[in-house]
N, C-alpha and C positions, 0 to 999 in steps of 0.2 A: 923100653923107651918108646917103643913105638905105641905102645898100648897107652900108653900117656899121652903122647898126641894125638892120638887118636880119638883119645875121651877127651880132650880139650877142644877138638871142631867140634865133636858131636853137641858139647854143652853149650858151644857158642851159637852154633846151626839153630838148635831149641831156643835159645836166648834170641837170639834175630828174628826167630818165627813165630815167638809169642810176640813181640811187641810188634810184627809190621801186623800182624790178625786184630790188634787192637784197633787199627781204622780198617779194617774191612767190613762192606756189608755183603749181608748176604740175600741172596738170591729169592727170598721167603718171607725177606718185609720189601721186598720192588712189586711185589705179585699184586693184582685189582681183584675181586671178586672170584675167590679160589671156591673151589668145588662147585661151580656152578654147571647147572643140568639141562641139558635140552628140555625144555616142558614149557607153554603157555598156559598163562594165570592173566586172573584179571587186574586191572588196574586200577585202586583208590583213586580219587577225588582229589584235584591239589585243594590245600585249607582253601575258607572265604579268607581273603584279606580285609580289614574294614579300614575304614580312613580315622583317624586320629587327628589330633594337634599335631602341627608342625608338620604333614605332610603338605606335597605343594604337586596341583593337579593342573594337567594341561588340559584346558575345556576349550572347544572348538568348535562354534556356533557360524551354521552357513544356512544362507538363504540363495531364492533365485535375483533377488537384487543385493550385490556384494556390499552395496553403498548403508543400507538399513545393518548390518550387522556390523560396523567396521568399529563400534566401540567394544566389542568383546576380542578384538583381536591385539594381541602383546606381542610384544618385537621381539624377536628370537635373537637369541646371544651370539657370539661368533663361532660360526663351523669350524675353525681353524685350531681353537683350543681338542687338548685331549680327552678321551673319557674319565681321566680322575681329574684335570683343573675343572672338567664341568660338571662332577658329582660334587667335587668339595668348593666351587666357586660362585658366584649370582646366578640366578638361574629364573627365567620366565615362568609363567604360570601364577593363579592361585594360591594365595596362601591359607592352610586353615589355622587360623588365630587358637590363642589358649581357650577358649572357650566352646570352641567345634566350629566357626561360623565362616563362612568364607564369605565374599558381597563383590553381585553382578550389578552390570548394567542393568536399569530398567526393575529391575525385581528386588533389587537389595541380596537384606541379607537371607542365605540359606544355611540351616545349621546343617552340615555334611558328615560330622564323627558320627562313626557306628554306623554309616551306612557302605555298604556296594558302592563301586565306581556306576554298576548297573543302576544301583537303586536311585542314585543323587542323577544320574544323567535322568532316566524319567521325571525326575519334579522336576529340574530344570526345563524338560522338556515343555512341561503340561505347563507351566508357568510364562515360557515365553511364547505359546502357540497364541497366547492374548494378543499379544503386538505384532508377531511375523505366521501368519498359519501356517506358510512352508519352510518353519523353520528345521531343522534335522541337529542337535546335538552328538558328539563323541566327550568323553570323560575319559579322561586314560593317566597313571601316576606319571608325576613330573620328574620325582624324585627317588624312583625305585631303584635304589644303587646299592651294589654289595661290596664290599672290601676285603681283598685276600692278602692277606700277610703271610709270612713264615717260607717256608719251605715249598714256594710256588714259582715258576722260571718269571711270571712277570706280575709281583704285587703290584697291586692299586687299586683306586676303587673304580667300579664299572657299573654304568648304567646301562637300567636293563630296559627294555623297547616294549617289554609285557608283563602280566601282571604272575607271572609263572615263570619259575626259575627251579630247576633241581639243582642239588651239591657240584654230579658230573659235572654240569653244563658248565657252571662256574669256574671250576678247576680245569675243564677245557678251553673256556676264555682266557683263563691266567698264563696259558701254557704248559700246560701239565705238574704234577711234581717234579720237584726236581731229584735227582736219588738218594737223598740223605733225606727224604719226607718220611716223617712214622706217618704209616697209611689209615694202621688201626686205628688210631684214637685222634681224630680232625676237631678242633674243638668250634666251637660256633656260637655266639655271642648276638645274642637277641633283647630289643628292646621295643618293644610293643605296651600298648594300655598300660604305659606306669609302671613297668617291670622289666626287671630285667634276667633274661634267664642267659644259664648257661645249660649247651650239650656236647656231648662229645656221638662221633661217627666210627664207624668200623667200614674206614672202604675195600676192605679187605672179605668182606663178607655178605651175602646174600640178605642177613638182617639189615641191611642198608637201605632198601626199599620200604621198611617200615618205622621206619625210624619219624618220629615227627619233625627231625631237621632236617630229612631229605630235602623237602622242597623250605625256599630260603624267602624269605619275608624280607619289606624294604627295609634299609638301613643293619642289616647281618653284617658281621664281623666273623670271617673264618680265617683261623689259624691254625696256620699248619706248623706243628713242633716239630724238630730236628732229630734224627737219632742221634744216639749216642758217640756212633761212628764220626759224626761231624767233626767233636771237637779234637780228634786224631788227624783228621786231614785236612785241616787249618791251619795257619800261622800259629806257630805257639805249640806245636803238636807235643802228642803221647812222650816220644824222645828226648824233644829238647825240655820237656818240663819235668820227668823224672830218673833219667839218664843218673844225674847226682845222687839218688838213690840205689838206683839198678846197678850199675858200673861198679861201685866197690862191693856189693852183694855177690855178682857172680865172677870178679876179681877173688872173693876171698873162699866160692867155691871151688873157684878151679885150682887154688892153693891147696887146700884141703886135699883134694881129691890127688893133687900131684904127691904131697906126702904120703896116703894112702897108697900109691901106687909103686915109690918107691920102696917101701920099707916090706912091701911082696918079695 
């Protein structure tokens, strides 16, 4: 008798400790850049970015009389909004039309796709030195915004202040992962020149720094998948969804195993 009840905790014990293991993670997909080695290497080039259709560029034209420049200057939207109402909402700046072209004061139009924010700030330059000779031009993106979804403590989209963004940074602006993020495989969602690619990331690994969606281009879309562990520690869990199945399976093993034991 006692051997009976005995193997009846033991089976219930294993029974309860397989399914609470079903939402557990483990300790091996939380880890960032495993086997990593003291050693200095050089560091690649972030890509050129080029300008496109549909980007929208803040260009800011000063001189030493403020009065002769004040047609290039556009009214900034309200500070008070957040960094995703003011990636995803109206936004000042330059537009570059579907055809490449944007159009200044005084000079018209300049066609800007395919070039550097460097390169389009020189002809602007050279172009308005006619009218103001101490004029000084900046070019900088309007619209360099990334959007993280999934499995990050603060989705939304974020604009970025420079023309250079890595994955980390991103992920450290979102709030880190959160612990049900799969680290290895970050997926990342680009659309540049009429295309749209997809890549996935391994943050989990040192190939990470070569990867060509390290560094994140305007308008990226990173998603961060969930482990599997997730749908376990959610409303709706492992238990309450297969319990009707489990519950008279190891109901009718521990019957089993009680006739077995008896008939010793």
């Amino acid at each position: 008798m006692k051997k009976e009840y005995l193997l009846k905790v033991i089976l219930s014990a294993a029974i309860v400790a397989m399914l609470a293991s079903c939402g557990s993670i483990k300790q091996s997909e939380m880890l960032m850049l495993q086997n990593m080695q003291s050693k200095a290497s050089a560091i690649g080039s972030p890509p050129t970015i080029r300008i496109q259709a549909d980007d929208i560029l803040n260009i800011q034209v000063a001189s030493r009389n403020p009065e002769t420049v004040a047609a290039f200057q556009v009214q900034k939207g309200s500070s008070e909004a957040t960094s995703g109402e003011r990636a995803l909402g109206q936004q000042e700046g330059y537009r570059v039309d579907e055809t490449g072209n944007i159009y200044l004061p005084f000079i018209g139009r300049i066609y800007a796709a395919g070039k550097t924010v460097l390169e389009l700030r020189e002809e602007i330059t050279t172009k308005l030195v006619a009218f103001f000779p101490d004029v000084t031009v900046q070019v900088r993106y309007q619209n360099f915004r990334v959007t993280l979804v999934g499995e990050v403590t603060r989705p939304n989209a974020y604009i970025i202040p420079n023309e250079h963004l890595n994955i980390l940074e991103a992920i450290g602006m979102a709030g880190d992962f959160t612990p049900y993020a799969r680290r290895n495989s970050v997926l990342v969602m680009r659309e540049r020149n009429q295309k749209r690619e997809f890549g996935h990331v391994n943050m989990q690994d040192s190939t990470l720094f070569k990867s060509p969606y390290f560094y994140l281009s305007p308008n990226d879309i990173v998603y961060v998948e969930p482990l599997k562990a997730k749908q376990y520690a959610t409303q709706g869990d492992f238990l309450s969804r297969y319990s009707p199945v489990f519950l008279p399976v190891v109901s009718l093993a521990t019957f089993v195993l009680s006739i077995v034991i008896s008939t010793k």
